[in-house]
Wavefront OBJ file of the C-alpha trace (Angstrom):
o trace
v 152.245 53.363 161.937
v 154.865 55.899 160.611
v 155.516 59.481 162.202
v 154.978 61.971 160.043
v 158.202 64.076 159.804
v 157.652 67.288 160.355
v 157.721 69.840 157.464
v 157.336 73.691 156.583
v 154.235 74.803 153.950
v 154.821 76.780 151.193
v 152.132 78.692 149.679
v 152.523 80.470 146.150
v 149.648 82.764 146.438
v 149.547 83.820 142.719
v 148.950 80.312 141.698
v 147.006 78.752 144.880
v 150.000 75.828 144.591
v 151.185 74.815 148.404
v 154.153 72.901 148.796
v 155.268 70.773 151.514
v 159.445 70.365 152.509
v 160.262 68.231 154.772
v 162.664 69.451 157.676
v 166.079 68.214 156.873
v 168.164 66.166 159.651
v 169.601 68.741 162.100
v 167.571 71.464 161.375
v 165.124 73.786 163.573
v 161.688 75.130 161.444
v 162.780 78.211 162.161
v 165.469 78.141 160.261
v 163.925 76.579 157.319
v 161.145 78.881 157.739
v 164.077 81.932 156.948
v 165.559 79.812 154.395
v 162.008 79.840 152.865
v 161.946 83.688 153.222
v 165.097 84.596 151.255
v 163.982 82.269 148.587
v 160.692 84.085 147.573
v 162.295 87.439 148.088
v 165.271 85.637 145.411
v 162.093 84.713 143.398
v 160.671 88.604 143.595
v 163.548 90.024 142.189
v 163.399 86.886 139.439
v 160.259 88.011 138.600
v 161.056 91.507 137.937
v 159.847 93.200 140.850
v 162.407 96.272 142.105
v 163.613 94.376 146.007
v 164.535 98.183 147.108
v 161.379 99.501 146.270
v 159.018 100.186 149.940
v 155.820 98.353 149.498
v 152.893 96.926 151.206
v 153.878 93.627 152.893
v 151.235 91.556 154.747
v 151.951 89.449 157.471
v 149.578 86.520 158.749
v 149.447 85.813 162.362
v 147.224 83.079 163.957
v 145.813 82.518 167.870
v 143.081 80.357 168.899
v 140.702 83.258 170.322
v 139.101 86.540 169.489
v 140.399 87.934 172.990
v 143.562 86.839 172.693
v 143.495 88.265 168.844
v 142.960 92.071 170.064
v 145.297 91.633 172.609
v 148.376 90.484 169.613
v 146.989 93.367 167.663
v 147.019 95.882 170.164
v 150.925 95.404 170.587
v 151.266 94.736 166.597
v 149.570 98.367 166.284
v 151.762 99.915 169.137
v 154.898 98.758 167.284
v 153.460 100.578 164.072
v 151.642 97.657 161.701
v 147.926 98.462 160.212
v 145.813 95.393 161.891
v 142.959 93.844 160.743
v 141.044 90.896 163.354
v 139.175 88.430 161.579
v 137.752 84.832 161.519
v 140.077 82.831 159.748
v 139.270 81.105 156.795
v 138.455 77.661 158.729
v 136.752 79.680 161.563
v 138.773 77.542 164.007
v 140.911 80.430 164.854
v 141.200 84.166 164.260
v 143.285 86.352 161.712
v 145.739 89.141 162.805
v 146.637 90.576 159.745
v 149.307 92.938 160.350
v 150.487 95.238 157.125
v 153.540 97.249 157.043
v 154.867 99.879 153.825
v 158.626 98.843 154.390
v 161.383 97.093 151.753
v 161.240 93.438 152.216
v 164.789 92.916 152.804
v 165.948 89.413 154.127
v 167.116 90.747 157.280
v 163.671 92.871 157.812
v 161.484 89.727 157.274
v 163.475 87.343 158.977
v 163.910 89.712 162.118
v 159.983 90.062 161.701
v 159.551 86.389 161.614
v 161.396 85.934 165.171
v 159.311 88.850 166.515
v 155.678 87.394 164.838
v 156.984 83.939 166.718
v 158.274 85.397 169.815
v 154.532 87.603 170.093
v 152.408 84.732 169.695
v 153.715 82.245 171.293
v 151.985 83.014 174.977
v 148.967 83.554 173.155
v 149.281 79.850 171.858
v 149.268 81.219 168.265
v 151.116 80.957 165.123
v 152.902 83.079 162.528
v 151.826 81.733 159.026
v 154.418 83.734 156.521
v 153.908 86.885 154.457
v 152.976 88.057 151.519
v 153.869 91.057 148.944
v 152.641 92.411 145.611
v 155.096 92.042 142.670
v 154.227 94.802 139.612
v 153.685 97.945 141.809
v 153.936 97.287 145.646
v 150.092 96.278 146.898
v 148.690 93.101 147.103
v 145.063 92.485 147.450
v 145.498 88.840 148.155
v 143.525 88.161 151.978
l 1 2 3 4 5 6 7 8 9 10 11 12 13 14 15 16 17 18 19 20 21 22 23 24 25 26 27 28 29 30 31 32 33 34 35 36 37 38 39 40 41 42 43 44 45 46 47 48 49 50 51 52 53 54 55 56 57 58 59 60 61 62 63 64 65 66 67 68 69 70 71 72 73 74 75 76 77 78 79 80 81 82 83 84 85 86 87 88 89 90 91 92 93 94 95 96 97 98 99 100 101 102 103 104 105 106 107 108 109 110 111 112 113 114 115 116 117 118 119 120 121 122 123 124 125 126 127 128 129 130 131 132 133 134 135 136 137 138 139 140 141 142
């Protein structure tokens, strides 16, 4: 039986499409995963959108239990994000949905991304990506 090799998901909200890269040779996720980053915020500014302009940016963070949820969004809150708990999607684990008004620089969402990873790590949790409106700022995507 082959191992899978492991890979990195993409998901283009606006369409629904989710791609799969595999991790080249040599390579950590992590920095894939920021690779990833910079290309959608190349692909904002592509699309028209003005990459200086503050806007609502959601970030998706996922841990196995509702307990352990609170507990990620009470230090998500304390360091200034909006948090919403939920059920996720597949009700196998739980939603922190942390939203920031900030300029989605590459820097700014790849320092975020070590943070999201760093915070949810004891928690046994994951940090799923981000997304961002393109015309004005907000996104209503969940």
């Amino acid at each position: 039986m082959r191992k899978r090799q492991k890979g990195i998901l993409l998901a283009q909200k606006r369409s629904r499409r989710i791609y799969e890269k595999p991790v080249p040779p040599g390579l950590d996720s992590s920095n894939v995963a920021e690779r990833a980053d910079n290309r959608v915020i190349e692909l904002i500014a592509k699309m028209g959108a003005d990459t200086k302009k503050v806007r609502e940016v959601k970030f998706f963070l996922y841990v196995p239990d509702e307990e352990n949820a609170y507990r990620v969004a009470s230090k998500l809150q304390q360091d200034g994000f909006e948090v919403h708990v939920s059920k996720s999607a597949s009700d196998m684990k739980w939603l922190c949905l942390a939203v920031k008004n900030m300029v989605p620089t590459t820097r700014a969402i790849n320092a975020l991304r070590r943070y999201f990873v760093h915070l949810v790590k004891p928690f046994q949790g994951e940090y799923d990506g981000w997304g961002t409106g393109i015309d004005d700022g907000t996104w209503d995507g969940k």
